[in-house]
C-alpha positions, 0 to 999 in steps of 0.5 A, spaced: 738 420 894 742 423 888 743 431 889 738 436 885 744 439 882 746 431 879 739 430 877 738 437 873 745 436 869 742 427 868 736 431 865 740 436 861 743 430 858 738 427 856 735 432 852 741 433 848 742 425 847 735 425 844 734 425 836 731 431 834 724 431 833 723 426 837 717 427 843 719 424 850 715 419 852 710 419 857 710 415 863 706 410 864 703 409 857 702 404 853 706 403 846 698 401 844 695 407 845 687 406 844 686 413 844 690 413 838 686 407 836 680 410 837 683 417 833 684 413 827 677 409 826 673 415 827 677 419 821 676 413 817 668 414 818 669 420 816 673 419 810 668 415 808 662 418 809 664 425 806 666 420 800 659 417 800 656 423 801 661 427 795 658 421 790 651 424 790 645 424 785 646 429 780 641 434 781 636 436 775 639 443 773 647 440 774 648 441 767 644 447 765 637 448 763 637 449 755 635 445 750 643 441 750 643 439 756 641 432 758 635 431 759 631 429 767 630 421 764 637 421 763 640 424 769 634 420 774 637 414 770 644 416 772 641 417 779 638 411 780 644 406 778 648 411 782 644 410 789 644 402 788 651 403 788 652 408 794 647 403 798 652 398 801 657 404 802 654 408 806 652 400 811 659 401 811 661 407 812 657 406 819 660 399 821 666 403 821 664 409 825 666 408 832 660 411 835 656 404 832 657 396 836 661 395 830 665 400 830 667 399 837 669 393 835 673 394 830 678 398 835 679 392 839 680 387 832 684 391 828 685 385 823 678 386 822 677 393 821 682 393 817 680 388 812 673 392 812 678 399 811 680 394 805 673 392 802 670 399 803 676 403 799 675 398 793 667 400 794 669 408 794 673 407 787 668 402 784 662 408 784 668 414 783 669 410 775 662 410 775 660 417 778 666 419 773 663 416 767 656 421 768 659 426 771 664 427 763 658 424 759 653 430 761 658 435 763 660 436 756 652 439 755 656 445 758 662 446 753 661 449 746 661 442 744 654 442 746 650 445 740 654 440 736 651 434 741 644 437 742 644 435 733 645 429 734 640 427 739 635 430 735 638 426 729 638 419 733 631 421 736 628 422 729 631 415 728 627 412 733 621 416 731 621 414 724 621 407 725 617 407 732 612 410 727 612 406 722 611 399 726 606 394 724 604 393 732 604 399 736 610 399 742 612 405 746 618 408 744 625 406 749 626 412 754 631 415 755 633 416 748 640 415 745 645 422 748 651 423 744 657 423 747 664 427 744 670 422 746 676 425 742 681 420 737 676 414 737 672 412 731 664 412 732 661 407 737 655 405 742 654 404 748 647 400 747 642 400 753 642 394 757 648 392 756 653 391 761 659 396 761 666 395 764 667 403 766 660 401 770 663 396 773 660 392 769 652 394 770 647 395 765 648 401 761 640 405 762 641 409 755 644 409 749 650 413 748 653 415 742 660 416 742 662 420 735 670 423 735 671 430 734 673 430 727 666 427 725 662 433 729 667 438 725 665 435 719 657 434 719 656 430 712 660 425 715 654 424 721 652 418 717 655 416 724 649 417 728 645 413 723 649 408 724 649 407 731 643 408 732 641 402 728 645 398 732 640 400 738 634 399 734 636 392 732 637 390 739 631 394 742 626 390 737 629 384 740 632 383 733 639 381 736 638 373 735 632 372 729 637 375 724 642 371 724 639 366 724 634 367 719 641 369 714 644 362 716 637 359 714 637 363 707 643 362 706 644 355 706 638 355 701 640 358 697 647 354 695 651 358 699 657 354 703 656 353 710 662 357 711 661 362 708 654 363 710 657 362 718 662 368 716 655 372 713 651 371 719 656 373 724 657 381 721 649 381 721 649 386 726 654 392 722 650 390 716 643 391 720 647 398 722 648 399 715 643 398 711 637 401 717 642 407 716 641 407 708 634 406 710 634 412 714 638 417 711 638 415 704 644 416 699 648 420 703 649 416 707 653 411 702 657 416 701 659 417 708 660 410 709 664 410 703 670 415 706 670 410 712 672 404 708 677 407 704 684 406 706 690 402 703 688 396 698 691 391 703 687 394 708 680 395 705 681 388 702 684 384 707 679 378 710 679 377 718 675 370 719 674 372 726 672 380 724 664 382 726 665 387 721 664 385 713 671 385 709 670 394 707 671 392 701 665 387 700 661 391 705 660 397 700 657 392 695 652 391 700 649 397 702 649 398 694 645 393 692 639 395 697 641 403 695 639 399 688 633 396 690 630 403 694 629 405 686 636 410 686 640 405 681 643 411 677 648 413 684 648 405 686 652 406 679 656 411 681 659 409 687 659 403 684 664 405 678 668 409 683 669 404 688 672 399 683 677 405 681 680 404 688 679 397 688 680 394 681 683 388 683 678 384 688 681 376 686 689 379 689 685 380 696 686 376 701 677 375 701 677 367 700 675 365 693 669 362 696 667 368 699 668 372 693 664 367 688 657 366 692 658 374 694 652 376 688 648 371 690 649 371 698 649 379 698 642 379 694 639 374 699 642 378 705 639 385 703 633 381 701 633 378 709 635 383 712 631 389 710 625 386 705 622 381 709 617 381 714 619 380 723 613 379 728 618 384 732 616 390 726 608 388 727 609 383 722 612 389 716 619 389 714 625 394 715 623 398 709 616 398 710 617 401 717 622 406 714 623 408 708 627 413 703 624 416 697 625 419 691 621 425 694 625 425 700 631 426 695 628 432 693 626 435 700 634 434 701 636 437 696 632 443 698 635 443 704 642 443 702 640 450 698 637 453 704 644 451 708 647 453 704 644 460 704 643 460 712 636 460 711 632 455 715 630 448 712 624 448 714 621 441 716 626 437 714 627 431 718 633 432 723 636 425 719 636 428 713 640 434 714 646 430 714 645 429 707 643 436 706 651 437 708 653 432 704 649 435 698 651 442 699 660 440 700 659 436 694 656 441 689 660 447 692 654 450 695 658 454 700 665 454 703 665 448 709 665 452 714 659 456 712 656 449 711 657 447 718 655 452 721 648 452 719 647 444 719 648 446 726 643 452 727 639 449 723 639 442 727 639 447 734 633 452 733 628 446 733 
């Protein structure tokens, strides 16, 4: 038997020799500890569930209680996508608990707990993008911006009420409505309801949302924007997505017009409904702010793309004027029109196709005519420009509004889609310095 001195100094030894940090192992137990195993699935389950549970349904008051914020259509909209998703995760997040069968079972396959670690990760950031997108979208109801967003839902929700109102056949109006979104360095756009979007993974998008940049909000007179977009929302919540362009390509055709080009035609049907329902709405302002939009360098707004959804900028002005003509405002037709050939005087060194540039008078007066003067079963039976309408008299009405802004005093009952060219009036003739303008676009569009 060794001596207690000896085995004192063996013990002292290996002390020393032992790596720093490095706790002694403990007799008797095994390098696959399944207290350890047991430690690890239960923390987890417990990962996950705190990330379910912190991906929650958004209260109704989140995101305050004023006029700006979203509205409880839209969060409940949110709401139930949001607990479809979480749905399966939390069934997961209970397969990994180690109180469940299954969770007894994973700390003895740890191949299969593992895997199911893997698969329930992915869920967890799927629904964070998801979460994310809502959480950014109605948050921003609580910024300054928020004035600035609540103007343009009241402009877009006009939108849809004057041409809801204005159907041959009566339809309840989409709910929710379009909500305005501020994305900063982008170009305006729209996310249309229905649609399946990436940032949410690829599901149904539940409202419209209409993304304006920051430079457009600053500078009111250019929110021909929101008409713009809405349109494109209105277009495809009257289910007119596939009737108009077939109807251009049928029209077209009639008339002579070569089946390439007609092809090209009907293909930017959708900028063009956007366009011209945005005229029929805001009237000639809006022309004017589309015009500020297609003014970039010749070779730009000249160039031809045979794949583009968009028409040619250059050709795309002469056609929001020929319906500008035929709504009765033939004087500012020809004043843009003057203007437009200044910047762009030479259309026959383009890259535009001699075809598309020879059939151009012929197939843009068969394309307006189809597009917003013939009648659809989706219009009850009328016509865009019986269902929405922009008069002399509205003129008027928005030349009165631009006065009061100017002065900052209330426009009254104007239209919300009217104060845009309200704006646009007042910068132009010089009613009032732009900041002033702007600031009373918004109080105007925000005490109602």
């Amino acid at each position: 038997m060794m001596p207690a001195s000896r085995m004192r100094a063996l013990a002292a030894w290996r002390a020393r020799a032992r790596p720093p940090g490095r706790p002694p192992r403990r007799r008797g137990r095994p390098a696959g500890d399944p207290s350890a195993l047991a430690w690890f699935v239960r923390a987890q389950a417990v990962n996950t569930k705190r990330s379910a549970a912190a991906l929650r349904p958004f209260r109704l008051d989140e995101f305050g209680k004023g006029p700006a914020s979203p509205s409880p259509a839209h969060i409940q909209a949110a709401n139930q996508l949001l607990v479809r998703l979480r749905r399966p995760l939390l069934a997961a997040a209970d397969k990994l608990d180690p109180r469940t069968e299954s969770g007894r079972a994973g700390v003895d396959s740890i191949p299969r707990f593992l895997s199911r670690k893997q698969r329930t990760l992915r869920q967890i950031k799927a629904i964070e993008k998801v979460w994310d997108f809502y959480q950014e979208l109605f948050g921003q109801r609580l910024t300054p911006f928020a004035p600035w967003l609540l103007a343009a839902d009241r402009i877009g929700l006009d939108c849809y009420q004057a041409v809801y109102t204005g159907l041959g056949a009566a339809r309840s109006i989409p709910a929710p409505p379009p909500l305005a979104y501020m994305e900063t360095g982008s170009t305006p756009a729209t996310y249309r309801r229905g649609v399946t979007l990436t940032r949410l993974g690829k599901r149904a998008n539940p409202f419209p949302v209409v993304q304006l940049p920051y430079h457009r909000l600053i500078n009111p007179w250019t929110l021909g924007a929101v008409h713009h977009e809405v349109s494109h929302n209105l277009q495809s919540d009257l289910g007119l997505w596939q009737e108009v362009p077939r109807r251009i390509l049928g029209r077209l055709e009639r008339a002579g017009v070569p089946r390439p080009v007609a092809v090209t035609w009907a293909r930017w049907h959708k900028e063009m409904w956007a366009d011209l329902g945005a005229l029929l709405l805001g009237g000639p302002a809006i022309v004017a702010s589309l015009l500020g939009v297609l003014a970039r360098s010749r070779r730009t707004t000249q160039g031809f793309n045979p794949a583009g959804v968009h028409p040619t900028p250059y050709l795309r002005t002469f056609i929001s004027l020929e319906l500008l003509r035929r709504m009765g405002f033939s004087q500012e037709a020809a004043g843009f029109q003057r203007l437009w050939r200044q910047l762009y005087p030479a259309p026959e060194r383009s890259t535009i196709p001699r075809a598309m540039l020879d059939s151009f008078d012929r197939a843009n007066q068969v394309v307006v005519d189809t597009i917003c003067f013939q009648p659809y079963p989706q219009l009850g039976g009328r016509s865009l420009a019986q269902v929405t309408r922009f008069t002399e008299n509205h003129q008027r009405m928005t030349e009165e509004a631009a006065r009061r802004i100017a002065a900052g005093v209330d426009p009254g009952i104007v239209p919300a889609r009217f104060l845009v060219g309200a704006a646009r009036l007042a910068l132009d003739q010089r009613l009032a310095p732009p900041g002033r303008i702007t600031a009373h676009f918004y109080q105007a569009l925000e005490r109602r």
